[in-house]
C-alpha positions as CSV (number, residue, x, y, z in Angstrom):
1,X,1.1,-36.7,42.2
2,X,0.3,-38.0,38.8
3,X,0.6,-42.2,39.2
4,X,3.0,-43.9,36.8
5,X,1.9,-45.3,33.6
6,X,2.2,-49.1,32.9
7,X,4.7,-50.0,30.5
8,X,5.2,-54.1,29.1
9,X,7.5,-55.4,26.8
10,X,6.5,-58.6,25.5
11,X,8.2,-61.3,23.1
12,X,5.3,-63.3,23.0
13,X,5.3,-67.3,24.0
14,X,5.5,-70.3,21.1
15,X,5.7,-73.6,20.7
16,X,9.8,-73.6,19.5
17,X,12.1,-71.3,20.5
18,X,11.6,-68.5,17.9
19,X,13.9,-65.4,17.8
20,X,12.3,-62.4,16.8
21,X,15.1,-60.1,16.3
22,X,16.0,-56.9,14.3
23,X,13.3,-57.2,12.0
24,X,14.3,-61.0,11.2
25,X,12.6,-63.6,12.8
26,X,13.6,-67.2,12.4
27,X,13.4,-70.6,15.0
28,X,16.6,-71.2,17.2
29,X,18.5,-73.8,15.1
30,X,20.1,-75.3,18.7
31,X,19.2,-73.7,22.0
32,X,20.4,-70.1,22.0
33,X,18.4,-67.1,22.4
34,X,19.9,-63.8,22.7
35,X,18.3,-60.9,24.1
36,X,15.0,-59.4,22.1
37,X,17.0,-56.0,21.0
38,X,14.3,-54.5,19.9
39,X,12.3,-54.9,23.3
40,X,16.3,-54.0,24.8
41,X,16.7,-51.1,22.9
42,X,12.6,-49.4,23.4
43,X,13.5,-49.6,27.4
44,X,16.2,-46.7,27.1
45,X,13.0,-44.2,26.1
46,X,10.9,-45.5,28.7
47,X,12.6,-43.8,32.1
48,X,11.6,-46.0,35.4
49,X,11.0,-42.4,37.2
50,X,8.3,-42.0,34.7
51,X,6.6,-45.1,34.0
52,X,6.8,-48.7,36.0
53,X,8.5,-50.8,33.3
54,X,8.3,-54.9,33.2
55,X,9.7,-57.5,30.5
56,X,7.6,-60.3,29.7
57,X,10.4,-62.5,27.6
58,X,7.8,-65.8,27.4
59,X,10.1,-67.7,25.1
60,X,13.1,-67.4,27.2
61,X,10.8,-68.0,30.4
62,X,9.2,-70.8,29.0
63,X,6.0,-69.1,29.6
64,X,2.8,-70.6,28.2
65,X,-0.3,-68.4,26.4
66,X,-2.2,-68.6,29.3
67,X,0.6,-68.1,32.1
68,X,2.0,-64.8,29.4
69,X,-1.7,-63.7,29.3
70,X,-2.4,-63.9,33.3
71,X,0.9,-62.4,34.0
72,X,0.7,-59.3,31.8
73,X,-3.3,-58.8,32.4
74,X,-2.0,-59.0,36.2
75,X,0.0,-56.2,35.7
76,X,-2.5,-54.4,33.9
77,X,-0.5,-52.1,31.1
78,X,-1.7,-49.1,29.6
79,X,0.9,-49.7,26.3
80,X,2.7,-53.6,25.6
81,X,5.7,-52.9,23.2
82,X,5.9,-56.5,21.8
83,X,7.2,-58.7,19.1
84,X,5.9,-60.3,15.8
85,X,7.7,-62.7,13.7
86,X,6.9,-64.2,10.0
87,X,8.6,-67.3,11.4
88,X,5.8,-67.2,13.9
89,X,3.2,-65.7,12.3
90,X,-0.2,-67.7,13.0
91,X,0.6,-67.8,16.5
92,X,1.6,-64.4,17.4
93,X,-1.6,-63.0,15.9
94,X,-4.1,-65.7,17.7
95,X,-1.8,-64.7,21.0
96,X,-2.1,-61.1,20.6
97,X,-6.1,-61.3,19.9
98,X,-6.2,-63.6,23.0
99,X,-4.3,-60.6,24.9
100,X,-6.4,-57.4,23.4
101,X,-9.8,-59.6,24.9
102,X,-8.1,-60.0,28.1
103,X,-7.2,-56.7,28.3
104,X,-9.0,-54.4,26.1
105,X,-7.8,-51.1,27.3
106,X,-4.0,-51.5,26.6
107,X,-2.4,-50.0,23.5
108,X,-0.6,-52.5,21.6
109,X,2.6,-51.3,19.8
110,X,4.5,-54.3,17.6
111,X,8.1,-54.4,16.3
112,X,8.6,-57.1,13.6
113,X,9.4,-58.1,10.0
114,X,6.0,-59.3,9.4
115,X,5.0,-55.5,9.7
116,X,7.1,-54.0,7.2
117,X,4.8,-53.5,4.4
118,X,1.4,-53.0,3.2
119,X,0.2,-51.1,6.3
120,X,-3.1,-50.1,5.6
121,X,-4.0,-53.8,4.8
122,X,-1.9,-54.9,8.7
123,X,-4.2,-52.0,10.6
124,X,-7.3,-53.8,8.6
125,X,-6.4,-57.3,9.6
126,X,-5.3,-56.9,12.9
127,X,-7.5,-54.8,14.7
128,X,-5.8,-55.7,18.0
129,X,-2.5,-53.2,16.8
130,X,-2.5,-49.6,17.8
131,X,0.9,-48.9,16.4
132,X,4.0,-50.3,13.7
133,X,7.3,-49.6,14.8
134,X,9.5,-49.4,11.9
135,X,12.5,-48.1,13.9
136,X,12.9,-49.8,17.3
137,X,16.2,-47.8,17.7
138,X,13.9,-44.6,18.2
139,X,12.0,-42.9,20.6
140,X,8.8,-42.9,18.3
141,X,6.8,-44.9,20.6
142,X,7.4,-42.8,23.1
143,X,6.7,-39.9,21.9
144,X,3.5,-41.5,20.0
145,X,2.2,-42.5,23.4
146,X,2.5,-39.0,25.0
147,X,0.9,-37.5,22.3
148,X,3.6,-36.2,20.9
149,X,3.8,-37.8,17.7
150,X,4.4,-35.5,15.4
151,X,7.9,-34.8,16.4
152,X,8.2,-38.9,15.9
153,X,10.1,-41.2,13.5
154,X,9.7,-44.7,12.8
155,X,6.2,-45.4,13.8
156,X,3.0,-46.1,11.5
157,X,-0.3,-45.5,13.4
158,X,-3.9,-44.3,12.2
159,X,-5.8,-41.8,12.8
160,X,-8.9,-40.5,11.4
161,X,-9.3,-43.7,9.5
162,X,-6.1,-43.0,7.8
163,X,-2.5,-44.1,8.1
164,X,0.2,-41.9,9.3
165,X,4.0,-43.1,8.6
166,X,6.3,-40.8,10.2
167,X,9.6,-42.3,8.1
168,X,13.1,-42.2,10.7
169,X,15.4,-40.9,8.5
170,X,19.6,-41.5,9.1
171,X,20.4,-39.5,12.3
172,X,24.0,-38.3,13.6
173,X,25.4,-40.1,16.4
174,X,23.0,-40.6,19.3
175,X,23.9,-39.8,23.0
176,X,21.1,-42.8,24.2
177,X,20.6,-43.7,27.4
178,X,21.2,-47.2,28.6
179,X,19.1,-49.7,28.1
180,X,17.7,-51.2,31.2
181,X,19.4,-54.8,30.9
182,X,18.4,-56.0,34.5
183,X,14.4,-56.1,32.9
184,X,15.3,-59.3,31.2
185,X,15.8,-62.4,33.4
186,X,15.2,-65.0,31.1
187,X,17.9,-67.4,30.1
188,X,19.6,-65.8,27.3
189,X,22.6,-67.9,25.9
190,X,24.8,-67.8,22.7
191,X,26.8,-71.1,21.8
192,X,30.2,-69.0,21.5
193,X,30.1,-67.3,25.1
194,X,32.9,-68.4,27.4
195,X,31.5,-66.6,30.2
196,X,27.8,-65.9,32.1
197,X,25.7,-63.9,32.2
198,X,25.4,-62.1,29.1
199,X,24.7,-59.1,27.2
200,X,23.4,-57.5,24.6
201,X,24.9,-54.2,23.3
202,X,24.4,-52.3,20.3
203,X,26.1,-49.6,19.0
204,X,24.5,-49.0,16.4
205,X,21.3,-49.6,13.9
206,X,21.1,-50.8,10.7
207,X,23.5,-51.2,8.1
208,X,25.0,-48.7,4.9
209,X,25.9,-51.6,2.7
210,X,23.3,-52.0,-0.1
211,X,23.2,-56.1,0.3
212,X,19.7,-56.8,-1.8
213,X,18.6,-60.1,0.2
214,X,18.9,-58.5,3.4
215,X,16.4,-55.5,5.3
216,X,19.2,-53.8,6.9
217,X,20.0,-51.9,4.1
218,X,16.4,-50.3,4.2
219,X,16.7,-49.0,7.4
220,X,18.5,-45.5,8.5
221,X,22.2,-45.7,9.8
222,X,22.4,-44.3,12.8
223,X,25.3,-44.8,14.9
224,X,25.9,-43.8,18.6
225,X,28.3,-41.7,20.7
226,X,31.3,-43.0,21.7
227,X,29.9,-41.7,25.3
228,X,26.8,-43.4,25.6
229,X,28.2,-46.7,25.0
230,X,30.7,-46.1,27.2
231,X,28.6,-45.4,29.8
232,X,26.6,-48.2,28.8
233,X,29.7,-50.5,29.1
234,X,30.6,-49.3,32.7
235,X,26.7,-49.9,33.8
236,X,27.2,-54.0,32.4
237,X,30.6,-54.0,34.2
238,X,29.0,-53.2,38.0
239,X,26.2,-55.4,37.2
240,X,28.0,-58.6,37.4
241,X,27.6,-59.2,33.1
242,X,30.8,-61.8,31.7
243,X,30.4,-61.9,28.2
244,X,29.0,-58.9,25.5
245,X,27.5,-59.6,22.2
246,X,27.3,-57.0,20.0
247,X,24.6,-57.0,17.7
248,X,25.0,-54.2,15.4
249,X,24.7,-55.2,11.7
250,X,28.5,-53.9,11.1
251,X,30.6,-53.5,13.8
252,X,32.9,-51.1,13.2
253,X,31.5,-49.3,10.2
254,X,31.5,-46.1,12.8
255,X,35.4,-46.0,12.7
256,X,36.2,-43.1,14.9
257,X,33.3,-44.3,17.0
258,X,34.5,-47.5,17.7
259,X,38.0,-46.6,17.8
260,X,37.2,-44.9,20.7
261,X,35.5,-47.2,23.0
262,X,38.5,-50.3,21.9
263,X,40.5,-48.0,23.0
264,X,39.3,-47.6,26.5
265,X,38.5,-51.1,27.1
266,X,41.9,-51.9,26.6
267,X,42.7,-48.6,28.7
268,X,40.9,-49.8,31.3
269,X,41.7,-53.3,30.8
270,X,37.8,-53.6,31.0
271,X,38.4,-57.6,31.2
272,X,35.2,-59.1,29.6
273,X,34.8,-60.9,26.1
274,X,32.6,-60.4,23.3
275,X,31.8,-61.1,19.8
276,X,30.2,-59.6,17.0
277,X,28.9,-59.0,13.3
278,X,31.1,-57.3,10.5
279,X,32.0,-57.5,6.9
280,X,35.5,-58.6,5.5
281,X,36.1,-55.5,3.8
282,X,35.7,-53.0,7.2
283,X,37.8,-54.7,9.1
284,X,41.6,-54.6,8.5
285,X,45.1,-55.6,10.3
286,X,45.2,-52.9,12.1
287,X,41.4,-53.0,13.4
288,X,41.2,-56.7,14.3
289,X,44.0,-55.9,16.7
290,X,42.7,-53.4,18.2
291,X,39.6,-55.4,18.7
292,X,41.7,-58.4,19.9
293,X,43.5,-56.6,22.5
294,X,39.9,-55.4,23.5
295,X,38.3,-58.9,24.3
296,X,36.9,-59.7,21.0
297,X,36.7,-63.7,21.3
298,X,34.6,-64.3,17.5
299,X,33.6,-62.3,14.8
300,X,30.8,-63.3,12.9
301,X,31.5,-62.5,8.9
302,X,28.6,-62.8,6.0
303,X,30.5,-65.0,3.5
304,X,27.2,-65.8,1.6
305,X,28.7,-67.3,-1.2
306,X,32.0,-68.6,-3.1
307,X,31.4,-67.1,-6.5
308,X,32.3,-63.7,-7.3
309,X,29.3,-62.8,-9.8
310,X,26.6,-63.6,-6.8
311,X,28.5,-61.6,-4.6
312,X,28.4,-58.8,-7.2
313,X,24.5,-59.7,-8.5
314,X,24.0,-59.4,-5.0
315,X,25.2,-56.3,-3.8
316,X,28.0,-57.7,-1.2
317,X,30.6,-55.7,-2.7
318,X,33.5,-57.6,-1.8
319,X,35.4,-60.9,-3.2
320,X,36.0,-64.2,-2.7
321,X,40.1,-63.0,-2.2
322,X,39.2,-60.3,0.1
323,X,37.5,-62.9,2.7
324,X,39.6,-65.5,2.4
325,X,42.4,-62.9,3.1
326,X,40.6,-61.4,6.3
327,X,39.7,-64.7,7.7
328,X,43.4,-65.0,7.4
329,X,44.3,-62.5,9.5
330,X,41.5,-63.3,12.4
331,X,42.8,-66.5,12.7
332,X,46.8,-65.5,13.0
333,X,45.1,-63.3,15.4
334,X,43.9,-66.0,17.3
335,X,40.2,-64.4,16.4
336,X,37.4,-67.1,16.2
337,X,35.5,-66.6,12.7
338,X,32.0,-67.7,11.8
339,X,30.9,-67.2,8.3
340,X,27.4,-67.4,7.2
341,X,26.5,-68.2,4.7
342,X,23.2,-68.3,2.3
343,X,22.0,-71.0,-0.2
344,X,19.0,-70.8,-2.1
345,X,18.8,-68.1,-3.9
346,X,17.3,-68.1,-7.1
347,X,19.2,-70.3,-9.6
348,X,21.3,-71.5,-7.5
349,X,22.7,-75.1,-8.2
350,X,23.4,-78.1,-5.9
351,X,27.1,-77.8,-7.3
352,X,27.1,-74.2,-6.0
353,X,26.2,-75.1,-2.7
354,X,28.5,-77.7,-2.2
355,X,31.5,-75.3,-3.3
356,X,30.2,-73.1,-1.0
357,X,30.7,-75.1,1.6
358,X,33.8,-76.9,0.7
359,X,34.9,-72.7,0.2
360,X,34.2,-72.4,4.4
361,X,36.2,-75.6,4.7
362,X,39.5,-73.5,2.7
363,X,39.1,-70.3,4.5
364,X,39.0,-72.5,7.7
365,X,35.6,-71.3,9.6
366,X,35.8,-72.2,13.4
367,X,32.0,-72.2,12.7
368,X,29.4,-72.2,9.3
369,X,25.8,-70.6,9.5
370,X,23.9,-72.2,6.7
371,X,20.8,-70.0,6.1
372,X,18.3,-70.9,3.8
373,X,17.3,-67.6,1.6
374,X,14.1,-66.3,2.2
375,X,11.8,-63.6,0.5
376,X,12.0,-60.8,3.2
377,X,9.3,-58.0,3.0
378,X,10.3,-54.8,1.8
379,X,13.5,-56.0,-0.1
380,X,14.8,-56.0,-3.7
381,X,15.4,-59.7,-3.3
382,X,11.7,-60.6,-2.6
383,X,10.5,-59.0,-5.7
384,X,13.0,-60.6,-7.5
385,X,11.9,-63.8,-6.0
386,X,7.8,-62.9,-7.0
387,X,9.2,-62.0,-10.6
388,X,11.2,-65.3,-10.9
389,X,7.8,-67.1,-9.8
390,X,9.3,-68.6,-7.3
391,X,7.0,-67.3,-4.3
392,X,3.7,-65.6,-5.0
393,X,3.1,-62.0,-3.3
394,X,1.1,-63.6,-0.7
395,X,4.0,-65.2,1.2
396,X,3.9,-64.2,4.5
397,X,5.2,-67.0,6.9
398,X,8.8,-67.4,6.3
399,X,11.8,-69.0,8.6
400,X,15.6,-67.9,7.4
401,X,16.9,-70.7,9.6
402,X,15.5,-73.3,7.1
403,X,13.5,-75.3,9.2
404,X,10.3,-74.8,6.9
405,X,12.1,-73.8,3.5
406,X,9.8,-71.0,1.6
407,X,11.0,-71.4,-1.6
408,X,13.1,-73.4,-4.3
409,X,15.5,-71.8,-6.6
410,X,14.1,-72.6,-10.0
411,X,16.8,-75.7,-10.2
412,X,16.3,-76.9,-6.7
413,X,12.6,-77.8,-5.0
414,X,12.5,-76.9,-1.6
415,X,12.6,-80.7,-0.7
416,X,15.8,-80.8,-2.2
417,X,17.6,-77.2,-0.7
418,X,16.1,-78.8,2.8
419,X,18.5,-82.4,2.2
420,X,21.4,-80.1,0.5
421,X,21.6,-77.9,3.5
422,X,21.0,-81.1,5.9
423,X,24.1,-82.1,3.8
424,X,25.8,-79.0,4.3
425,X,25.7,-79.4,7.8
426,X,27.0,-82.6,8.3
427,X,30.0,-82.0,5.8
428,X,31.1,-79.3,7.8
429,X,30.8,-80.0,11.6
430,X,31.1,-84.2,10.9
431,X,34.7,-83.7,10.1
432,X,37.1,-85.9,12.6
433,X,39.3,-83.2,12.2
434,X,36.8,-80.1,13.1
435,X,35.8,-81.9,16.3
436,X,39.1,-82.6,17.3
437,X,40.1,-78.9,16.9
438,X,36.6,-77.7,18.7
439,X,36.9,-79.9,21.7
440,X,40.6,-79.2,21.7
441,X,40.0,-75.3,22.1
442,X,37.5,-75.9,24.8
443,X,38.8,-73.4,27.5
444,X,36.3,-73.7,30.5
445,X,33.1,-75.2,31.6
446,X,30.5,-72.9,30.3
447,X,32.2,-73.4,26.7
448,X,31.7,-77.3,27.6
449,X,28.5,-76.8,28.4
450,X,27.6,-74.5,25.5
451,X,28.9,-77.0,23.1
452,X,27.0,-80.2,24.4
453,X,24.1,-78.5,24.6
454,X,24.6,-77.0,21.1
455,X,25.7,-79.7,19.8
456,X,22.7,-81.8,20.7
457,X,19.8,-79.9,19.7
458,X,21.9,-79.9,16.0
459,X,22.2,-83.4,16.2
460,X,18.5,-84.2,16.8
461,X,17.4,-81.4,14.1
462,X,19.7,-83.1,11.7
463,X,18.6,-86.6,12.5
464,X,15.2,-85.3,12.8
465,X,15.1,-84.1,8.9
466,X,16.8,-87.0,8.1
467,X,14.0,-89.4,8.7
468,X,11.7,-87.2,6.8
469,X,14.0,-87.5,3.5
């Protein structure tokens, strides 16, 4: 009997709660932390009659360098599938040299946006990596580690002193198997969960609309059967899970897809709440029903902006009309919206934000994401950004939550987009009327709870930046 091969998946520790997800890495700007999907998504490749499989999640654990170190030399892998943010940059590469010393035989395989580019120079720098995964929706890594990598996708490796990029390309629907949730027992929360525990789902990867600021555009649409999520649904049901976020890019750009599984949740009155990410112009009267009657609690929508010519500079695609007329509907649907939205960019005025977020005060957002633009690799919008002089190419540590803002906008210094989207903030949520409406539609305690805690850590990062100004 051959013995099982070790396999670890690792979001590495750090001093704040980072989230290194989907290729975007940013710090927590309260207390949530979903699920690492990229980690979720690798363990549907890796089949626990094969291989003994652990998840090392050391930000949601709160586990330290050393105790993340210990526990995964104690375990002794022979490949760690882990994380690597630009929001966390410095100390994900002195933790992974730390964890190559302590255990020098593993392979170490890393899914991140600070890997996206420039992969000769990443193998010469950090001599610790064995493998880039470019596509954490494949089996690549799989496939890499059982020598099989020539019939892989979405992995960067070397060999012979050279670098090897096996490109994923856009794939028909895939019939995956379901990703092995019960691995993660961290404390993974989101603030607009009514219900615990919860988890992640996607349906999914990447995204067909063309949006220049944003990665997603980069990467190859690949949806997945109907089937397979279904299956994957039934699995979270028996397991005890309460609430579902989906965290594909665009839900419902898969129509027939979709349609399919809404359709049996309702069939089977399947009971549990979710929410999601779309775009205002997938979405229509007849959709957001169907999702309604489904369990879809809040739908997160990328407003970005209240001007039409950014939206269309930019790639969005869609108008100002068109989202105030879907947020519209959600709401008379009893649908909770969040926009998000993103200041920054280059030229970009202080009056401009400030419509912008006197725009999410009109369309009447239950909630506002104000995310601070930042230069992401491999994207049209960085090279605009190196063009405008506004970064130089060197840029690697970056944070789209704003907490450390990369760069100004040629009329704004980053000083000044940091106490415009401090501002921003407290125009929104600081409203006598918005907090009498939130606590007002406070059904049960864990949406209490999620809201004071929330609530808090926004508070104190807001007070926080305040005394720096």
């Amino acid at each position: 009997m051959v013995d099982k091969k070790n396999i670890l998946f690792l979001n590495p520790p750090g001093k704040k709660i980072y989230i290194r997800d989907y290729y975007c890495s940013k710090v927590s700007k309260a207390y949530y932390l979903p699920q690492p999907v990229d980690l979720l998504m690798q363990t549907a490749h890796f089949n626990s009659d094969h291989y003994n499989l652990k998840v090392i999640d050391a930000i949601a654990e709160k586990k330290s360098v050393a105790q993340t170190v210990q526990e995964a030399s104690a375990f002794n892998p022979d490949l760690i599938i882990g994380l690597i943010g630009s929001a966390s940059l410095e100390e994900d590469v002195a933790f992974y040299v730390a964890l190559k010393q302590a255990i020098p035989t593993a392979k170490i395989a890393c899914s991140g946006d600070a890997l996206l580019e420039e992969f000769d120079a990443k193998f010469k720098t950090y001599n610790w990596l064995d493998l880039i995964i470019t596509n954490f929706y494949s089996n690549g890594p799989s496939l890499w580690f059982t020598d099989q990598a020539d019939e892989a996708q979405g992995i960067v490796y070397l060999e012979n002193e050279q670098v090897i990029e096996k490109i994923a390309k856009r794939a028909k629907p895939m019939d995956m198997a379901v990703p092995q949730q019960k691995l993660f027992t961290g404390n993974y929360r989101m603030p607009f969960a009514n219900a615990e525990p919860i988890a992640t789902v996607l349906t999914n990867y990447a995204c067909p609309y063309p949006c220049t600021f944003c990665i997603m555009s980069t990467l190859p649409y690949t949806p997945r059967t109907a089937e397979s999520i279904i299956e994957e649904l039934k699995y979270l049901k028996a397991e005890g899970y309460r609430f579902i976020y989906f965290s594909d890019q665009t839900f419902y750009q898969s129509k027939a897809i979709t349609k399919r599984v809404l359709e049996w949740m309702v069939e089977v009155e399947y009971g549990i709440n979710w929410m999601c990410f779309s775009r205002v112009d997938v979405v229509d009267e007849y959709q957001l029903t169907l999702m309604k009657k489904a369990g879809c609690k809040l739908i997160m929508f990328g407003v970005e902006w209240a001007e039409n010519e950014r939206l269309e500079h930019y790639k969005k695609h869609y108008t100002v009309d068109q989202i105030r007329a879907t947020f519209k509907l959600a709401k008379e649907l009893k649908i909770q919206r969040l926009g998000t939205f993103l200041i920054g960019v280059p030229g970009q005025t202080a009056a401009s934000i400030l419509n912008t977020v006197k725009f999410a005060i009109e369309i009447d957002a239950d909630y506002a994401s104000f995310n601070v633009a930042v230069p992401r690799s491999n994207t049209s919008f960085r090279e605009e950004a190196i063009e405008s002089g506004l970064i130089d190419a060197s840029v690697q540590v970056m944070d789209q939550s704003g907490e450390r803002v990369t760069m100004g906008t040629g009329e704004l210094t980053r000083d000044e987009l940091q106490t415009i989207k401090n501002k921003a903030y407290r125009s929104f949520y600081f409203r006598p009327s918005y907090l009498f409406k939130r606590l007002a539609n406070i059904s049960n305690w864990t949406e209490f709870k999620a809201h004071v805690i929330e609530g808090t850590y926004v508070l104190k990062g807001i007070v926080k930046k305040n005394k720096e100004d």
